[in-house]
C-alpha positions, 0 to 999 in steps of 0.5 A, spaced: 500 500 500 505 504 502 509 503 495 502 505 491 500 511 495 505 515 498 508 517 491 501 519 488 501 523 496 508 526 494 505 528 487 506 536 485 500 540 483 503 540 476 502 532 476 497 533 478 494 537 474 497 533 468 494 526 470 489 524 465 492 515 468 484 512 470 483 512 477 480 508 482 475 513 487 481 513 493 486 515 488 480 520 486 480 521 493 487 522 495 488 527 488 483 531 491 485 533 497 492 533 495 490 539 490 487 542 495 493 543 499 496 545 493 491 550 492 491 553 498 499 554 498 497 557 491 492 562 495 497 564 501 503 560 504 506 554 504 502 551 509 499 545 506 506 544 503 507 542 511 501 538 511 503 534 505 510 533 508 508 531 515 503 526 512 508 523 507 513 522 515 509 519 518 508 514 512 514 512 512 516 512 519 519 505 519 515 499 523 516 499 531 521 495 536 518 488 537 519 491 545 521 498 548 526 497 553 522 502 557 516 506 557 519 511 555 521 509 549 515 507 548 511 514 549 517 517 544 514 513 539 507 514 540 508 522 541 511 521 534 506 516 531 500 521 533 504 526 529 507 530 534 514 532 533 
């Protein structure tokens, strides 16, 4: 899954723009809302820029440790899977 969307996720607004590949309703869907982004940055700033890269980190963040050594280890790692850096 990760290989199919965090590449539509990390498209630009040109590709975007430029695609005419047929699609399934999330890949609409994710499209949509990635434009939306896109076109908010255009209106003012680069805040859905930040979105679009905060989402695409978390889904590339590596899998867990099997075990934590200590439970702070472990709220490290969620405080960071909940995306609060």
């Amino acid at each position: 899954m990760q290989n199919n969307f965090i590449p539509r996720i990390a498209r630009s607004k040109d590709q975007l723009n430029s695609s005419n590949e047929s699609k399934s309703a999330l890949q609409s869907l994710i499209d949509f809302t990635i434009k939306g982004f896109h076109d908010q940055d255009s209106i003012s700033g680069n805040g859905g820029q930040e979105v679009i890269d905060h989402i695409l980190g978390f889904l590339s963040r590596s899998d867990p440790p099997k075990e934590f050594k200590d439970f702070g280890e472990f709220i490290d790692y969620r405080i960071e899977d909940a995306a609060v850096p």
